[in-house]
C-alpha positions in Angstrom: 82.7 163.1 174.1 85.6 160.5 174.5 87.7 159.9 171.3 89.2 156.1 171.7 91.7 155.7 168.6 91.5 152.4 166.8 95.1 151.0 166.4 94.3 148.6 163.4 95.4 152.0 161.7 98.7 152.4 163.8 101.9 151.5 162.1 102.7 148.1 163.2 106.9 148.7 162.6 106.7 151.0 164.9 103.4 150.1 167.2 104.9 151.0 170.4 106.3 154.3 169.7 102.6 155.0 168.2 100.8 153.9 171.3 103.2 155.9 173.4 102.3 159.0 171.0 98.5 158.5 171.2 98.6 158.1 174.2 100.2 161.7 174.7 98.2 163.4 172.5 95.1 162.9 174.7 93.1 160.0 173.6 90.7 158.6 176.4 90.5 154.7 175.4 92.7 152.6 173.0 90.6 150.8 170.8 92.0 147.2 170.1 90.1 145.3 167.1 90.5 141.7 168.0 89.7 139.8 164.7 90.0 135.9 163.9 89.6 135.6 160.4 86.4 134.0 161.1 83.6 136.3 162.0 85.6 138.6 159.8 87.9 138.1 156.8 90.8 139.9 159.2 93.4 138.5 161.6 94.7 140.7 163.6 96.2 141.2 167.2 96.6 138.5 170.3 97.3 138.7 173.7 101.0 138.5 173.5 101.2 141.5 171.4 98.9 143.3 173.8 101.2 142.3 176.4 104.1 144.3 174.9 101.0 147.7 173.9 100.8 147.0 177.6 104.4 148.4 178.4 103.5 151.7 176.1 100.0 152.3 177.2 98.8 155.0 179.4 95.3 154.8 178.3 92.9 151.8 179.5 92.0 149.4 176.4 88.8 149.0 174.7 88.8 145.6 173.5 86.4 144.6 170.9 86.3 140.7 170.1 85.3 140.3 166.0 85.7 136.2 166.7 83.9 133.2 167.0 84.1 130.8 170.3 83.6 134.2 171.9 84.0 132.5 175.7 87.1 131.5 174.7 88.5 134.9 173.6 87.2 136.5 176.8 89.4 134.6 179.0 92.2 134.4 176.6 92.3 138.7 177.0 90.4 139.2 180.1 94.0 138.9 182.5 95.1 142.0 180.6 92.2 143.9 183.0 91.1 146.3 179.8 88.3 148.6 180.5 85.6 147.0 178.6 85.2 144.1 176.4 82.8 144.4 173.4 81.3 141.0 171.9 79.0 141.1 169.0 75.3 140.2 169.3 75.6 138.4 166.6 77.9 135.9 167.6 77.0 135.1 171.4 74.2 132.6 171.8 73.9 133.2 175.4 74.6 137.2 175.6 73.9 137.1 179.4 76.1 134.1 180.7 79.0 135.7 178.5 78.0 139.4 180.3 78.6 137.6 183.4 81.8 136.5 182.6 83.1 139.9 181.5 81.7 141.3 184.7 83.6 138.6 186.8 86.5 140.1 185.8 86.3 142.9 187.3 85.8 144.4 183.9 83.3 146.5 181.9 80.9 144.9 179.4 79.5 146.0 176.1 77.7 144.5 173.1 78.2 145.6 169.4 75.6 145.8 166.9 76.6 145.1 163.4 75.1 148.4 161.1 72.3 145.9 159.8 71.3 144.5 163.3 68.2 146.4 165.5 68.6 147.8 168.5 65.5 146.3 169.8 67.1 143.3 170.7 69.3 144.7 173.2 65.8 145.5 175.1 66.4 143.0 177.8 70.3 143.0 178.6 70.6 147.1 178.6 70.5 146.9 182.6 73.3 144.0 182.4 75.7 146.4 180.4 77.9 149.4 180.8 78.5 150.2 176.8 76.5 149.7 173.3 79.1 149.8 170.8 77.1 150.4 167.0 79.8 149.9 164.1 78.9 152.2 161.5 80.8 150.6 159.0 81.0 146.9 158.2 83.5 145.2 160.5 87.1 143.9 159.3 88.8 146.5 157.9 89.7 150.1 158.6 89.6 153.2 155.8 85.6 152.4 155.2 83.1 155.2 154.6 80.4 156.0 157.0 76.8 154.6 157.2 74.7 157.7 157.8 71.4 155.4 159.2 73.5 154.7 162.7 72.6 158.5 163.7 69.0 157.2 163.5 69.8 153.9 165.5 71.6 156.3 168.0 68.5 158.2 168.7 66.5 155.3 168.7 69.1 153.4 171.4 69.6 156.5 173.7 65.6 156.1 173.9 65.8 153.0 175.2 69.2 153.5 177.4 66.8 156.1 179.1 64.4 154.4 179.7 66.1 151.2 181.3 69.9 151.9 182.3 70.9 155.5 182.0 74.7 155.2 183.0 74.5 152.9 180.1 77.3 154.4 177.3 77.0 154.4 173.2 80.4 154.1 171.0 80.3 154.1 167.7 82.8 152.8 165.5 83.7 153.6 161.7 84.0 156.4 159.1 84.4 159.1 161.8 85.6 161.9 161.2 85.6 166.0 161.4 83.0 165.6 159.0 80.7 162.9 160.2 81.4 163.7 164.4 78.8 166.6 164.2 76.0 164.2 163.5 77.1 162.0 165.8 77.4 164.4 169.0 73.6 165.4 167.7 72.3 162.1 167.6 74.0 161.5 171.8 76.5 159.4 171.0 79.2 159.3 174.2 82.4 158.0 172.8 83.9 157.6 168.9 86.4 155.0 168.1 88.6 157.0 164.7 91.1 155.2 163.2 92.3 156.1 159.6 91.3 159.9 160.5 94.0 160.4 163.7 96.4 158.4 162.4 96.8 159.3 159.0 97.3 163.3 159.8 101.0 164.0 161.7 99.7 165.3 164.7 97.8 163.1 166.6 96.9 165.7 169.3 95.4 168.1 167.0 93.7 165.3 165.3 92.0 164.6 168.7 91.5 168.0 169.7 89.3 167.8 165.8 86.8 165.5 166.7 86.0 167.1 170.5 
């Protein structure tokens, strides 16, 4: 299992020396929530301050666009060359003409599913994708508590990812931690995102070493 920390929990005084130390301590991805006060109540980082994560980071980025005009955002962070970009099903009108887009890049797409939103309507696009990311809390804000029915939606996606794109990845995002990861590894999930859980405790390595 891959741990990507979420840096909405960083301190932002001090946000490069943290990306330097997470970095250190082993995580796999960095987890950027990109929110526009729009599709969530949040505002929280643009491209220029990615530019300077950019000079600390030896991870690649996850990037996960909470936003409206989703087309737009894509090309506003695509130049950075993160690993994947997430956009939420429930924004994208045309979900494959915006996969394509990603994938132009040169970069890895993914679709998030809000925790109220079905898996069954990724039926269709699974073969177009590299990552399902299922939030497991409510998007926004970090700190929230964990909605135990995404183990069942796990289970119920890996089904599918069998069946039509095996390479295909699941993240799930929200309320993980050394209590909740057990369930999760059960259920088949491939990478967490943890946020409040590593960067709350002093060391960030052991934090990590926690959730493997």
């Amino acid at each position: 299992m891959l741990v990507a920390p979420s840096l909405l929990s960083a301190n932002f005084m001090k946000l490069g020396e943290e990306v330097k130390n997470i970095c250190d301590s082993g995580a796999d991805l960095l987890h950027i929530d990109v929110m526009d006060g729009h599709f969530v109540p949040n505002l929280t980082f643009g491209p220029v301050v990615l530019q300077g994560i950019m000079h600390y980071a030896t991870k690649p980025l996850d990037i996960h666009l909470m936003v409206e005009n989703v087309e737009f955002f894509v090309d506003l962070f695509a130049p950075l060359q993160p690993k994947y970009i997430s956009v939420h099903f429930e924004e994208v009108k045309h979900l494959h003409r915006v996969i394509s887009q990603i994938r132009k890049y040169g970069i890895s797409p993914a679709v998030v599913l809000n925790p109220h939103t079905s898996e069954e309507g990724l039926k269709y696009i699974l073969e177009d994708i590299d990552m399902v990311l299922l939030m497991s809390v409510n998007p926004g804000f970090g700190g929230q508590s964990f909605i135990p029915s995404v183990c069942e939606k796990v289970k119920n996606l890996k089904k599918l990812i069998l069946d039509k794109n095996p390479n295909c990845l699941i993240e799930v995002d929200g309320g993980v931690n050394d209590k909740t990861i057990d369930k999760l590894k059960d259920s088949g999930v491939d990478i967490v995102v943890a946020g409040s859980y590593i960067f709350q405790q002093d060391n960030y390595k052991k934090a990590i070493l926690s959730l493997r």
